[in-house]
Every structure is written in C-alpha cells, then in structure tokens.
KEVEXMAR-835549 format. One line per 10 residues: number of its first residue (from 1); for each residue x, y, z of C-alpha. Coordinates in Angstrom, 2 decimals. Layout:
REM KEVEXMAR-835549
NUM> X:Y:Z | ...
END
This chain:
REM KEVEXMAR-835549
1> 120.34:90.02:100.74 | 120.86:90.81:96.89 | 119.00:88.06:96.12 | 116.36:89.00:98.30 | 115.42:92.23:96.68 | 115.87:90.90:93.54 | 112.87:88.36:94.21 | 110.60:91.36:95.89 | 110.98:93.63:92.66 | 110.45:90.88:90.82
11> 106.78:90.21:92.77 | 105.85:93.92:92.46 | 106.44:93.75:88.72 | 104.20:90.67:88.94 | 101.49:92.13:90.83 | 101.32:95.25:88.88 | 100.94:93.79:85.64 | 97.41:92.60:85.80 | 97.51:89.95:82.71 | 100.51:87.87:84.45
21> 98.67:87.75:87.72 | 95.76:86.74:85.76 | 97.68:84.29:84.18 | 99.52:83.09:86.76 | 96.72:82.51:89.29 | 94.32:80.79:86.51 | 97.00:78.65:84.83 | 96.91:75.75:87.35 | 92.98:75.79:87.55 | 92.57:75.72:83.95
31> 95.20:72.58:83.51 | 93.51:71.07:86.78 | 90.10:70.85:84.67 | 91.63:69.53:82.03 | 93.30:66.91:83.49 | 90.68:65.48:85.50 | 88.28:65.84:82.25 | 90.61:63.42:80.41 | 91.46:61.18:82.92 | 88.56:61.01:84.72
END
C-alpha cells in the first residue's frame, strides 16, 4: 500500500509540472520520426 501512494504522488508531481508532461508525452513521437526517417 506504501508503494502505492508513493507511485500516485509521484503522477501528481508529474502532471503538475507542465514541461515533464510535455516531455514525457512528446519523447516517443519525436524518436518515432526519427527512426523511421533513418531507416526508412
């Protein structure tokens, strides 16, 4: 259960810091672009 609320604090922080949300939601598109520009 410790662990639990550890993890849910831990997604508030996330969610109120804008620039890691940003980050963190644009990360995988970014490398996903890249990726299929140089190997495709």
């Amino acid at each position: 259960m410790k662990l639990l609320n550890i993890a849910l604090k831990e997604v508030k922080i996330t969610f109120r810091d804008r620039m890691a949300l940003l980050i963190l939601l644009a990360m995988p598109f970014i490398l996903m672009t890249i990726m299929g520009m140089a190997l495709g």
